[in-house]
C-alpha positions as CSV (number, residue, x, y, z in Angstrom):
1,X,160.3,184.1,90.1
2,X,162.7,183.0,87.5
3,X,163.5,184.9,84.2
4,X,161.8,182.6,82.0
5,X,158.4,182.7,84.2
6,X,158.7,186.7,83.8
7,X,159.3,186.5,79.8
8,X,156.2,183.8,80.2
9,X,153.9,186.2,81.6
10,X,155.4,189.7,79.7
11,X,153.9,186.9,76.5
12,X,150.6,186.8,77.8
13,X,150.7,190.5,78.0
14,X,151.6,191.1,74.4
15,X,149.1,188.2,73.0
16,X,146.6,190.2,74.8
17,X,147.3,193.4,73.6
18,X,148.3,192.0,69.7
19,X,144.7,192.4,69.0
20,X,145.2,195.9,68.6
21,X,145.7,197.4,64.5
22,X,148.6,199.6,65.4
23,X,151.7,197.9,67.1
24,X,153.0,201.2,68.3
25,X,149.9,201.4,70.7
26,X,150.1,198.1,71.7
27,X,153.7,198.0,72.6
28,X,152.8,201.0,74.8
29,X,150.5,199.1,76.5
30,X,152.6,196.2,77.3
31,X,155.2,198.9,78.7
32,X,152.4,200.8,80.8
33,X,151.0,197.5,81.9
34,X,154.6,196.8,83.2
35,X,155.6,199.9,85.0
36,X,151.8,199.4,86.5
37,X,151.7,196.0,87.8
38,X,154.9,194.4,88.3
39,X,157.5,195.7,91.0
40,X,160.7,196.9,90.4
41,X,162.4,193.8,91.2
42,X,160.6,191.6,88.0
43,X,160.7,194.5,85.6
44,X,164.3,194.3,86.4
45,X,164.5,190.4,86.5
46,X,163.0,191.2,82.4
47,X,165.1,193.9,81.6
48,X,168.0,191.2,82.3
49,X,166.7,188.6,80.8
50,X,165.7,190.7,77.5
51,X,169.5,191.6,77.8
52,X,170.6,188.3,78.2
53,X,168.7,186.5,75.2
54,X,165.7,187.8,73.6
55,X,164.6,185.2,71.7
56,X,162.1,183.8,73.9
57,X,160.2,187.1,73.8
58,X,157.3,187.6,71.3
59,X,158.3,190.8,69.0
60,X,155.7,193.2,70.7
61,X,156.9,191.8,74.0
62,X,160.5,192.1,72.9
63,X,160.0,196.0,71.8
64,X,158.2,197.0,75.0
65,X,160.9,195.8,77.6
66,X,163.3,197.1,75.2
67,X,161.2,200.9,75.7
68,X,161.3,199.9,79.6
69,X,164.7,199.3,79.4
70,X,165.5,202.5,78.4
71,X,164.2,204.4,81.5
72,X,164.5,202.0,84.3
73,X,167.0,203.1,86.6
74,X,169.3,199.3,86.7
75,X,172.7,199.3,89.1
76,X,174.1,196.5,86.6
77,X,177.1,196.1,89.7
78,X,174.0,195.1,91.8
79,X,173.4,191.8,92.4
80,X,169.5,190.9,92.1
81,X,168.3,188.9,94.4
């Protein structure tokens, strides 16, 4: 799954969660929703992507991969495969 597919789908996340009043909570959901449902590999396929270029990402989107980023454990000298 390319990088693009995986800021595609993080999207989809936020827009879902956007409908709630208080972006803190949503952006906490996105994040949860993440560490839940998507392995290690394609958080970590988003967390480089995010790095890369951000701009694709919708804010909330943009904020929870940036919380992820902070905690997930990422060998930088490790290729992904």
């Amino acid at each position: 799954m390319s990088g693009q597919q995986l800021v595609e789908m993080a999207n989809d996340i936020a827009t879902f969660f956007a409908a709630e009043p208080d972006p803190a909570v949503a952006t906490l959901g996105i994040e949860s929703h993440l560490r839940k449902f998507w392995s290690p590999r394609m958080r970590t396929k988003l967390i480089e992507q995010w790095r890369r270029d951000d701009s694709a990402l919708t804010p909330l989107a943009a904020a929870a991969v940036a919380r992820l980023a902070q905690t997930e454990q990422i060998d930088e000298d490790q290729p992904q495969q």
